[in-house]
C-alpha positions as CSV (number, residue, x, y, z in Angstrom):
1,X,11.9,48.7,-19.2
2,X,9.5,48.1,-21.8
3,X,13.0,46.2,-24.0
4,X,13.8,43.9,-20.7
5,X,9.7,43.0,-20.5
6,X,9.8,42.4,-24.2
7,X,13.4,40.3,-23.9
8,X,12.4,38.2,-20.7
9,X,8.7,37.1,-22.6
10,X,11.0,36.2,-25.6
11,X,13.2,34.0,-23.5
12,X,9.5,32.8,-20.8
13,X,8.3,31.5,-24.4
14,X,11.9,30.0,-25.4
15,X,11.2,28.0,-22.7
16,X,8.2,26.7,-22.4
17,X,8.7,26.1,-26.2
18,X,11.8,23.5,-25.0
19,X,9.2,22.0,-21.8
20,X,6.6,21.5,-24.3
21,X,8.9,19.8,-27.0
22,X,10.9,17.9,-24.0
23,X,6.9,16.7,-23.0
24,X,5.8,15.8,-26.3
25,X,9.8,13.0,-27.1
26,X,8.9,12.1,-23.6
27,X,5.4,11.1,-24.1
28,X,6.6,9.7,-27.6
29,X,9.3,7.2,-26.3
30,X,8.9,3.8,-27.0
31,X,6.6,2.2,-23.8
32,X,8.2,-1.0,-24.4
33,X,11.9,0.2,-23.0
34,X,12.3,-2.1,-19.9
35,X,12.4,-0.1,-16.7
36,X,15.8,1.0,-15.5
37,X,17.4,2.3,-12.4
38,X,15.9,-0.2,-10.3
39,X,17.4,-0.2,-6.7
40,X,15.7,-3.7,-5.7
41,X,18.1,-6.7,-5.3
42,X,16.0,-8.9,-6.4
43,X,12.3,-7.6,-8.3
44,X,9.6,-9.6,-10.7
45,X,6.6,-8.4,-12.5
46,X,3.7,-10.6,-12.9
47,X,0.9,-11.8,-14.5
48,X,-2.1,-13.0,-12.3
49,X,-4.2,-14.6,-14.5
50,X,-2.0,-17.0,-16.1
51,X,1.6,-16.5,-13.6
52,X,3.4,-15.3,-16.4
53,X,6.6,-13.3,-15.7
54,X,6.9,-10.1,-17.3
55,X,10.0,-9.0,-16.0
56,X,12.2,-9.5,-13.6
57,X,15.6,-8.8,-11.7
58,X,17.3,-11.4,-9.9
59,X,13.9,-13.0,-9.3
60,X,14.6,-16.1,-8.1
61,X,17.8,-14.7,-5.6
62,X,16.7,-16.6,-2.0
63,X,16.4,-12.8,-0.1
64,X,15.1,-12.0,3.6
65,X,11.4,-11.1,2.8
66,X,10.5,-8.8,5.7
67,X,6.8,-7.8,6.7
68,X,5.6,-9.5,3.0
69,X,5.9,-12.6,4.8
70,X,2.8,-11.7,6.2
71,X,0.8,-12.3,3.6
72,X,1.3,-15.9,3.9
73,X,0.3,-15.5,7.6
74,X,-3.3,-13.7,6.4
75,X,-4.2,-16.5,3.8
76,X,-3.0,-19.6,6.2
77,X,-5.1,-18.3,8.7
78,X,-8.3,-17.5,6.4
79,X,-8.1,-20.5,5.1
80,X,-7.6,-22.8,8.4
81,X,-9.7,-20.4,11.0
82,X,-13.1,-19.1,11.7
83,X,-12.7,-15.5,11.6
84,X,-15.3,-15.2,14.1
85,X,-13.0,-17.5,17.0
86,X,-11.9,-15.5,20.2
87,X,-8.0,-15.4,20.1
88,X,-6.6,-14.8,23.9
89,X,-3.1,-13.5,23.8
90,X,-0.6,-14.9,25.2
91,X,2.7,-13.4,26.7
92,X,4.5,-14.2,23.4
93,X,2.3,-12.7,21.5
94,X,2.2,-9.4,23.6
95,X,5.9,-9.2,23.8
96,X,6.4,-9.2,20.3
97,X,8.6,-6.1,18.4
98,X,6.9,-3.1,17.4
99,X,5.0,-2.5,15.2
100,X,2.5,-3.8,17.6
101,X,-0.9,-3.0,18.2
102,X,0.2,-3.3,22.2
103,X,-2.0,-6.0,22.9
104,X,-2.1,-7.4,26.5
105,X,-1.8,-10.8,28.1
106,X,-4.9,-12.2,28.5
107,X,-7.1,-9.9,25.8
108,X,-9.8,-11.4,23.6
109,X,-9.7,-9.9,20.5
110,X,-11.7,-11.9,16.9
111,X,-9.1,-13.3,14.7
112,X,-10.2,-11.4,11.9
113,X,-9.6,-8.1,13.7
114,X,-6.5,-9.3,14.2
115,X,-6.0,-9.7,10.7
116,X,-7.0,-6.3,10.0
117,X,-4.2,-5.8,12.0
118,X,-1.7,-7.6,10.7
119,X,-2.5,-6.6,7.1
120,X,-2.9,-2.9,7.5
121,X,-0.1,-1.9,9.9
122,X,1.7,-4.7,9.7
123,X,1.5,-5.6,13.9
124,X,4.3,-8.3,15.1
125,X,1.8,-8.7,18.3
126,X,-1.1,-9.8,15.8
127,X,1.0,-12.2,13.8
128,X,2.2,-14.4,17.0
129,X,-1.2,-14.1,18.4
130,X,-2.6,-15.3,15.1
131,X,0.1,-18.4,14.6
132,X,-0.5,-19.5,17.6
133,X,-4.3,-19.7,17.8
134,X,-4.1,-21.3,14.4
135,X,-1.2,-23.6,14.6
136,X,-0.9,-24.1,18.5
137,X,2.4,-22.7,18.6
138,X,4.4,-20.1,16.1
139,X,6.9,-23.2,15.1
140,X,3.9,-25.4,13.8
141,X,2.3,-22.5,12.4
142,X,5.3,-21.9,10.4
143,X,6.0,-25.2,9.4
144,X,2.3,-25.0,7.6
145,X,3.1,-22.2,6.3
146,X,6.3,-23.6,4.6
147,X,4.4,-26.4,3.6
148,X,1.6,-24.7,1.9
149,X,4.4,-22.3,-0.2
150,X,5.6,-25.0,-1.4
151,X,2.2,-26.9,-2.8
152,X,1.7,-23.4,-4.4
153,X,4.8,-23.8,-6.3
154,X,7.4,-21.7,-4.2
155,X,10.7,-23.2,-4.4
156,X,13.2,-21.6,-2.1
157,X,10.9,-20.2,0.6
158,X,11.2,-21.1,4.4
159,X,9.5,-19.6,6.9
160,X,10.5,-19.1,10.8
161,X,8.4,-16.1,12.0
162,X,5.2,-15.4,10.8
163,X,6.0,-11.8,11.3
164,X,9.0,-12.0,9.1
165,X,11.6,-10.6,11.5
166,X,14.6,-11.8,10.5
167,X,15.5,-15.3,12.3
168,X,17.9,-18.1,10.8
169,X,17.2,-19.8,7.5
170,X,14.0,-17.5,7.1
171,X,14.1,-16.1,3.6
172,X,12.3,-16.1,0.0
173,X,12.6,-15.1,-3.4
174,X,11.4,-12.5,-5.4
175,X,9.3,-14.6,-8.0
176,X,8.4,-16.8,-4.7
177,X,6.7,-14.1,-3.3
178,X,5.0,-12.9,-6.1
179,X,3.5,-16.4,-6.4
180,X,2.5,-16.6,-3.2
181,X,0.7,-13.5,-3.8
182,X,-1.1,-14.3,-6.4
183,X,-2.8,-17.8,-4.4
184,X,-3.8,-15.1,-1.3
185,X,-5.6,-12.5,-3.4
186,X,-7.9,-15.4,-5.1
187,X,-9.7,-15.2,-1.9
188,X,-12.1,-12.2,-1.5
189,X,-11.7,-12.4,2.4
190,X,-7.8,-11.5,1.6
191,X,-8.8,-9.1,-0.4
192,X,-11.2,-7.3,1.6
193,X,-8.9,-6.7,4.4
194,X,-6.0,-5.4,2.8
195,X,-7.8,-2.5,0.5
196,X,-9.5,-1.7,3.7
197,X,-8.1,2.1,4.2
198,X,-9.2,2.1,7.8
199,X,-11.2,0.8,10.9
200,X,-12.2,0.6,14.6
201,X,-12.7,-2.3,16.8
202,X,-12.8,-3.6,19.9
203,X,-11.3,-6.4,22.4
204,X,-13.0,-7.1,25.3
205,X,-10.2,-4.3,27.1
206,X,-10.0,-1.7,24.8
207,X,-10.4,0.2,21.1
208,X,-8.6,0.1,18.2
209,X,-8.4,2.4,15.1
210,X,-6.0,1.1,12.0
211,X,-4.9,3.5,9.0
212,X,-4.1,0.9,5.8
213,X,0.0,1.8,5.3
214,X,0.0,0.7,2.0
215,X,0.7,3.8,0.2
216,X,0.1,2.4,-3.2
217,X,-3.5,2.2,-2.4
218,X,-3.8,6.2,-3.3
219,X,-0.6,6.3,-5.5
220,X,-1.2,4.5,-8.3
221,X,-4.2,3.6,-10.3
222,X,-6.0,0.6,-9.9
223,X,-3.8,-0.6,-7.1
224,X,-5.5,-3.1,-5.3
225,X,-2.7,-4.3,-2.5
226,X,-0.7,-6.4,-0.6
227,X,2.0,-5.4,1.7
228,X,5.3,-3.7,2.6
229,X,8.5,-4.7,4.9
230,X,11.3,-3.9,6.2
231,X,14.0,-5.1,8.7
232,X,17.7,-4.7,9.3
233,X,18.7,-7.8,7.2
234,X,15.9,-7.5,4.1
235,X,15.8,-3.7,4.0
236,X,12.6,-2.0,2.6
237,X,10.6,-4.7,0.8
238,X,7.0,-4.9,-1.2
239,X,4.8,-6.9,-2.9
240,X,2.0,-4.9,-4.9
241,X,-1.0,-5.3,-7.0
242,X,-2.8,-3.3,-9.5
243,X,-5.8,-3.4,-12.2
244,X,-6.1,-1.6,-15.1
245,X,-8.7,-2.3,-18.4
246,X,-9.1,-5.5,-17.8
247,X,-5.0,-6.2,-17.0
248,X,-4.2,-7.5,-13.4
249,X,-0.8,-7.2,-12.6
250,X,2.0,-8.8,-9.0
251,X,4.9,-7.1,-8.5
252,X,7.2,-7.4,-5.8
253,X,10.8,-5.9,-4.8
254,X,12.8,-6.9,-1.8
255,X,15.9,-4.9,-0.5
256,X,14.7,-1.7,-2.3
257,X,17.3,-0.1,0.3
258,X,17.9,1.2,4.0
259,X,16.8,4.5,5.8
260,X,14.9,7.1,3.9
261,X,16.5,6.8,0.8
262,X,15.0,2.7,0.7
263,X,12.1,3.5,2.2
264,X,10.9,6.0,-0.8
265,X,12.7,3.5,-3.2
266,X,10.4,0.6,-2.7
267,X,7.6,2.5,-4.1
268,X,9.5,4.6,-6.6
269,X,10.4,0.7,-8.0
270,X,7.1,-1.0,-7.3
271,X,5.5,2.0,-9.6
272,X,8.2,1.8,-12.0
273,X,7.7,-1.8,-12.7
274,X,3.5,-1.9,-12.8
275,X,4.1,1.0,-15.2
276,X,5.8,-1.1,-17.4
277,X,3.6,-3.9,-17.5
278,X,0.6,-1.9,-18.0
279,X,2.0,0.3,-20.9
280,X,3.3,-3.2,-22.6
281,X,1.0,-5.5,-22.2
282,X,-2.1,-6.9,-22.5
283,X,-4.7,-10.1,-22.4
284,X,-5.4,-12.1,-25.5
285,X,-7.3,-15.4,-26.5
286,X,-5.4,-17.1,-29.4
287,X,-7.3,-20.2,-28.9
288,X,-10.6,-21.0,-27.3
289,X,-12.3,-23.9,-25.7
290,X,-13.7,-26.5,-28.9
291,X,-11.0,-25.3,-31.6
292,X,-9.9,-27.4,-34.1
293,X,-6.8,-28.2,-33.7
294,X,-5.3,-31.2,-35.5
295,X,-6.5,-34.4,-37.4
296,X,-5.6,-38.4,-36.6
297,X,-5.7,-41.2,-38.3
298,X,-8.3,-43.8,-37.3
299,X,-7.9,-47.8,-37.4
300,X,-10.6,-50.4,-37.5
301,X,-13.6,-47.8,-38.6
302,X,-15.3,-46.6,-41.0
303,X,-14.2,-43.4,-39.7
304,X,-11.0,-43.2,-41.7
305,X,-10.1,-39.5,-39.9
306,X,-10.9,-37.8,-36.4
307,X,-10.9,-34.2,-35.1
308,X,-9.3,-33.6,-31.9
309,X,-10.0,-30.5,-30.0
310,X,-8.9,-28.0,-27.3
311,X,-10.5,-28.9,-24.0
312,X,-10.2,-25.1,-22.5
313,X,-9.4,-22.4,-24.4
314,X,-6.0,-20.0,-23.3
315,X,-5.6,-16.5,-22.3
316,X,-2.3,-15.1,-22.7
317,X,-1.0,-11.6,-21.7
318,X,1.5,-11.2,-24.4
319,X,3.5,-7.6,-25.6
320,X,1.0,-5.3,-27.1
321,X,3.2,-4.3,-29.8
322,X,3.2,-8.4,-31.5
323,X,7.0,-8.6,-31.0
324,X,6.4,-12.2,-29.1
325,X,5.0,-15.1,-31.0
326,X,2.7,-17.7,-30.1
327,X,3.1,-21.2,-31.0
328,X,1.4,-24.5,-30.5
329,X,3.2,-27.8,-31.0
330,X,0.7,-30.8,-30.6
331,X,2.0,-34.0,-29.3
332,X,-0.4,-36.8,-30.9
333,X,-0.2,-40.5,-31.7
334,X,0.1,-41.1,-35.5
335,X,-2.6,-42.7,-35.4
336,X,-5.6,-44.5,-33.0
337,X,-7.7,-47.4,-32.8
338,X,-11.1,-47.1,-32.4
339,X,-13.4,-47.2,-30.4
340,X,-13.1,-43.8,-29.5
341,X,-15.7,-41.7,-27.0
342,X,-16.8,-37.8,-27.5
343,X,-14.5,-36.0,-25.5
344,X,-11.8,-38.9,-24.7
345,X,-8.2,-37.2,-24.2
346,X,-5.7,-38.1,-27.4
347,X,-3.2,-35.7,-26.6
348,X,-2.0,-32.3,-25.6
349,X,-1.3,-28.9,-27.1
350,X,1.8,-27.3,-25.9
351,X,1.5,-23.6,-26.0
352,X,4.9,-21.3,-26.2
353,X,5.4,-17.5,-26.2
354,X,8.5,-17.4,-27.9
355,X,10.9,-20.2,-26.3
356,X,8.5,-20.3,-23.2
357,X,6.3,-23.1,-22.6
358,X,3.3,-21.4,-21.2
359,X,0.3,-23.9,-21.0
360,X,-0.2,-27.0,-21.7
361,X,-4.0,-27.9,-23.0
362,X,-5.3,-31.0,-23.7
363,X,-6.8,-32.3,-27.0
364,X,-10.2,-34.5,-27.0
365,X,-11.9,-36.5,-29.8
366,X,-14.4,-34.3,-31.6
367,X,-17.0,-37.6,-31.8
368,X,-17.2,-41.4,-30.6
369,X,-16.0,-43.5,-33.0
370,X,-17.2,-47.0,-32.9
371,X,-15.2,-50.1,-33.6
372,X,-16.5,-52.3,-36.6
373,X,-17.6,-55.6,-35.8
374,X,-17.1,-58.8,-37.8
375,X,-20.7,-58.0,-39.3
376,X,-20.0,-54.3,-40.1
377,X,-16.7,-56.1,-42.6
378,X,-19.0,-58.9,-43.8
379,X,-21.4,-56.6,-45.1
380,X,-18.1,-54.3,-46.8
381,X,-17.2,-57.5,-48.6
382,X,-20.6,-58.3,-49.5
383,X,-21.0,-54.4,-50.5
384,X,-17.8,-54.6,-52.8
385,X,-18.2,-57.8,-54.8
386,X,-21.9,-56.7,-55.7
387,X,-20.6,-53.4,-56.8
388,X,-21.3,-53.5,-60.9
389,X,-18.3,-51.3,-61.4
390,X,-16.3,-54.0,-60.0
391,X,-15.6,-56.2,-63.1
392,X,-14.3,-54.7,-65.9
393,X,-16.8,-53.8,-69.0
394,X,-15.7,-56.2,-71.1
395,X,-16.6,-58.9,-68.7
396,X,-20.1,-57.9,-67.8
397,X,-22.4,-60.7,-68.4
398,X,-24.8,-58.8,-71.1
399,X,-21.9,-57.9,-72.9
400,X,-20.0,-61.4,-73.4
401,X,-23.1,-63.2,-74.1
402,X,-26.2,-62.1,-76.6
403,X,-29.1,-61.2,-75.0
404,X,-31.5,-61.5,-77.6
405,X,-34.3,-59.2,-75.2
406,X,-31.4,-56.6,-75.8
407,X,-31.2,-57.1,-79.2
């Protein structure tokens, strides 16, 4: 006995020996290896400060969206309601597809319980009720909603339900999404109500208690949002958000997968891709408002030069590891004519990361610079024929004639 006890601690410590050295190449792998095995269709990575994109798969693939259309609905109505207005439901609204919070024809409920709603546990009922209160009808409501994607900058997003159950030419993009994102957690109202974990209200019929769904919320640090999907056509979608030191990072993936298997692979990518981002990269200031940035020429001033300077300054979130390069190319006249005021635009600074064009700041006069007037060159040409130096020393009067004083 006492040989198998000592044989069998050999081999326990064997293995643990392997675990520990298996830890320690695991924790020792480069961070910056791109993340793999991701089962979205289409997936992007995010920047929110400055919109960069981080990563992405397929980004810009027109996809159905799901239940993340929803977050389009929230910030449409925020920014076009009074969350304190009475919203009586209609029959539409309360014959809309689970998940539903069952509302009845004919309830009052406050539109920003309704968002709660909508945001938390994703109701169909809530959205309908919500478009139409807003809009008048669900088709104008969508309509808006098209419209405002598109002044935020998304290109190939429609929308047809404000619930995002699947219905003709209703779709988006990955990088679409993300974008719109970004816009809705700007406001602090949007961002209230969806890392709200959970709450009770009432209509004037009966009470309601909603549990936050978003499972990201407890499963990953910082995480800060938005929302999931899913439907028969866009499988298991999400869009997510997350802060750490400082670093705010959008991701979102859309056809993560059907049944169980997609609906565990939504978060297993979602995690996946923040990871990533947050082990990679990181903010930095290359340039700040006020920097120097290039000289000009100056005509018709005494003023032969003049600074020009950045108006803003620029935060980038760039690779941690200084694999990327920043570079600024200024586009400038080769020269200017004054006058010229403090602060007058005289070009811009194009910023790159790499071969990206990622801002585009632009430059102002350090000073004014005034203009010289006929009296300003009268007095120059008075200034250089009275010069001494001018003539050469054999022609200065005491020298070609005797000057008997002198003498």
């Amino acid at each position: 006995m006492t040989k198998i006890k000592f044989i069998l601690t050999i081999l326990t410590a064997f293995t643990i020996s392997i675990n520990t050295i298996s830890a320690i190449k695991a924790e020792q792998a480069p961070k910056n290896k791109e993340p793999t095995e991701i089962g979205a269709k289409g997936a992007v990575l995010i920047d929110f400060e400055t919109g960069r994109v981080l990563w992405e798969k397929n980004s810009e693939e027109p996809l159905a969206m799901a239940s993340t259309t929803k977050i389009m609905t929230a910030i449409t109505a925020i920014e076009k309601g009074n969350l304190s207005d009475t919203v009586t439901i209609s029959q539409r609204a309360a014959s809309a597809p689970p998940t539903k919070m069952k509302l009845t024809k004919g309830e009052k409920i406050s539109l920003k319980n309704l968002l709660y709603a909508l945001m938390m546990q994703s109701s169909n009922d809530a959205a309908v009720a919500i478009a139409e209160h807003i809009g008048g009808s669900v088709e104008n409501f969508c309509e808006e909603m098209t419209k405002k994607a598109q002044s935020i900058g998304a290109k190939d997003t429609i929308f047809k339900t404000p619930n995002g159950l699947d219905s003709g030419e209703h779709h988006s993009t990955a990088y679409d999404m993300a974008l719109i994102a970004r816009y809705a957690l700007k406001n602090e109202t949007f961002q209230s109500i969806i890392t709200t974990r959970e709450i009770s209200f009432k209509s004037d019929k009966k009470s309601y208690s909603v549990i936050n769904k978003n499972r990201l919320l407890s499963e990953f640090p910082g995480a800060n949002g938005v929302k999931t999907g899913f439907t028969g056509k866009a499988g298991h979608c999400f869009v997510g958000s997350a802060k750490q030191n400082g670093l705010w990072l959008i991701s979102t993936v859309l056809a993560s997968g059907w049944g169980n298997k997609g609906k565990e692979q939504k978060w297993t990518d979602t995690k996946k891709i923040l990871k990533y981002g947050f082990d990679n990269y990181e903010y930095q200031t290359p340039f700040k408002k006020n920097d120097p940035i290039a000289k000009i020429n100056v005509l018709k001033s005494d003023e032969q030069e003049l600074e020009l300077l950045l108006k803003e300054g620029l935060k980038v979130c760039i690779k941690k590891d200084g694999s990327e390069k920043i570079n600024i190319i200024k586009k400038i006249p080769d020269e200017i004519t004054a006058p010229i005021n403090e602060g007058e635009t005289i070009g811009i600074a194009e910023i790159y990361i790499n071969d990206n064009l990622t801002a585009k700041i632009d430059l102002t006069a350090k000073n004014s610079v005034k203009r010289k007037t006929l009296a300003d060159y009268f007095k120059d040409i008075v200034k250089f024929w009275s010069t001494e130096n001018f003539l050469p020393v054999s022609l200065k009067p005491w020298d070609a004639v005797p000057h008997p004083a002198r003498d």
